[in-house]
DRENZAPA-903372 format. One record per atom (N, C-alpha, C): residue in three letters; x, y, z. Coordinates in steps of 0.1 Angstrom, whole numbers, plus 5000, padded with zeros to 4 digits. Each point is the difference from the previous one (the first is absolute). Example, Ala and Ser with C-alpha at 12.3 -4.5 7.8 and 13.67 -1.06 7.14 Angstrom:
<sites>
ala513249435078ala499150125000ala500950125000ser499650114993ser500950115000ser499250115008
</sites>
This chain:
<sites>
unk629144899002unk500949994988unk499149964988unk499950084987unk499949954988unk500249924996unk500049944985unk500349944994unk501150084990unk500250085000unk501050104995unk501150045004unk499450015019unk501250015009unk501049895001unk499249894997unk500849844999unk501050014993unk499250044987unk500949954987unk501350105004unk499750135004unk501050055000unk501050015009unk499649945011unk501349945007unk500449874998unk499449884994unk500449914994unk501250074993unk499850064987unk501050014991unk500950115008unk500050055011unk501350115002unk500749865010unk499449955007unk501049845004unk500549954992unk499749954987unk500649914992unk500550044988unk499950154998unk500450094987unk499349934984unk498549925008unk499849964983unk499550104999unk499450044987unk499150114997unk498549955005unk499650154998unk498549995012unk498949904985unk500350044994unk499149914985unk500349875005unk500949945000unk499949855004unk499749965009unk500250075008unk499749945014unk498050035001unk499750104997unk498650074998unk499049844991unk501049954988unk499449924994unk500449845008unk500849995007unk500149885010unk499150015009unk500150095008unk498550045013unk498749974993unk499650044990unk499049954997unk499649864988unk501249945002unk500049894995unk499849905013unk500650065006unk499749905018unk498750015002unk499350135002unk498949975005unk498649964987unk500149984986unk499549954994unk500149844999unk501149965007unk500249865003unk499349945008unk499950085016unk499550005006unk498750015003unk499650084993unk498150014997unk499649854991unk501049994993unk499549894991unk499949855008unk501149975008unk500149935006unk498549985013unk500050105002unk498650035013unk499049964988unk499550044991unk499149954993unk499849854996unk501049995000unk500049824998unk499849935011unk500150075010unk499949935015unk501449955006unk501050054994unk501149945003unk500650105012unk501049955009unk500550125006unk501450044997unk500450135005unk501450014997unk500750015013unk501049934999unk500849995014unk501550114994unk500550095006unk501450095006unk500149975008unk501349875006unk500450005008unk500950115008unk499750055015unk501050085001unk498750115000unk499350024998unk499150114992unk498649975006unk498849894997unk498749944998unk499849964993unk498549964999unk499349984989unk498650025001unk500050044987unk498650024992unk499549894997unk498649985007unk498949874999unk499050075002unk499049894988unk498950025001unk498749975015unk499350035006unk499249965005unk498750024999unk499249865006unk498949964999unk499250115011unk498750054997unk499150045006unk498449945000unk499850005011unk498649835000unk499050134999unk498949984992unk498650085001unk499750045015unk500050114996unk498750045020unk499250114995unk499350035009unk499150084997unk500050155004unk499750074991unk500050175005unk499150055002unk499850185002unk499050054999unk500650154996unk498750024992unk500150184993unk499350075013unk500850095011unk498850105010unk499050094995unk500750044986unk499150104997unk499149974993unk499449864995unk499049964995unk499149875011unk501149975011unk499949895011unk499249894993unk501049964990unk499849844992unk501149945005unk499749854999unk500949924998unk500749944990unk501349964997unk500349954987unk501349925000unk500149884993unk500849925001unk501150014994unk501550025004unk501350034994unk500549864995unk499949964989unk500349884996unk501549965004unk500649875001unk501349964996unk500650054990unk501550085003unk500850014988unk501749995009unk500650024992unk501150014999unk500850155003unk501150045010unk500950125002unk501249954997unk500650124995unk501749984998unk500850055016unk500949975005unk500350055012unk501349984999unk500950065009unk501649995007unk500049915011unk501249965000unk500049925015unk502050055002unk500150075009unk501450064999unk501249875006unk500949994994unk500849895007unk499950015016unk501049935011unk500250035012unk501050115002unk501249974988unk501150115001unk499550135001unk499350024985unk499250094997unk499150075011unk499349935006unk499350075015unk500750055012unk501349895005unk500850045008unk500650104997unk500750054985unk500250125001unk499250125000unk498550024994unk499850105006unk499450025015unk499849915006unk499650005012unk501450095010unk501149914993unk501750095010unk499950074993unk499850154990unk500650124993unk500050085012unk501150054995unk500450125011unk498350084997unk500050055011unk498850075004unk500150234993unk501249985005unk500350154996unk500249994985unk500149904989unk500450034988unk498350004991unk499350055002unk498950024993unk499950104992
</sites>
């Protein structure tokens, strides 16, 4: 699914127009980004949440040059799905795909 496909079943559920809802969706996830940047997380209960995580330095290698090279510490943004959220897609009917 899109970001288009969203908006537009958002608004045929709720009969708002696809413009507002188009400018709410991405008012959520500009919140959201913002919030990850600060290091903060966002909790949707019912839903997940978006947190940041830490990644510790380790070491790599290029094969096609066979060097070594150190991937420093930084920071990922990630999902963590509620339990609700898991348990249902784990039960979806199997034939509705």
């Amino acid at each position: 699914m899109t970001k288009a496909e969203l908006v537009a079943i958002i608004s045929k559920k709720t009969g708002v127009e696809r413009m507002v809802v188009s400018v709410t969706v991405e008012a959520l996830m500009d919140e959201v980004k913002h919030s990850l940047s600060k290091g903060e997380d966002v909790h949707l209960r019912g839903f997940g949440s978006f947190v940041v995580k830490h990644r510790a330095q380790k070491t790599g290698r290029i094969l096609a040059k066979n060097t070594t090279i150190i991937i420093p510490a930084h920071d990922v943004p990630a999902f963590k799905p509620a339990d609700v959220f898991v348990d249902q897609v784990k039960n979806r009917d199997n034939n509705k795909q």
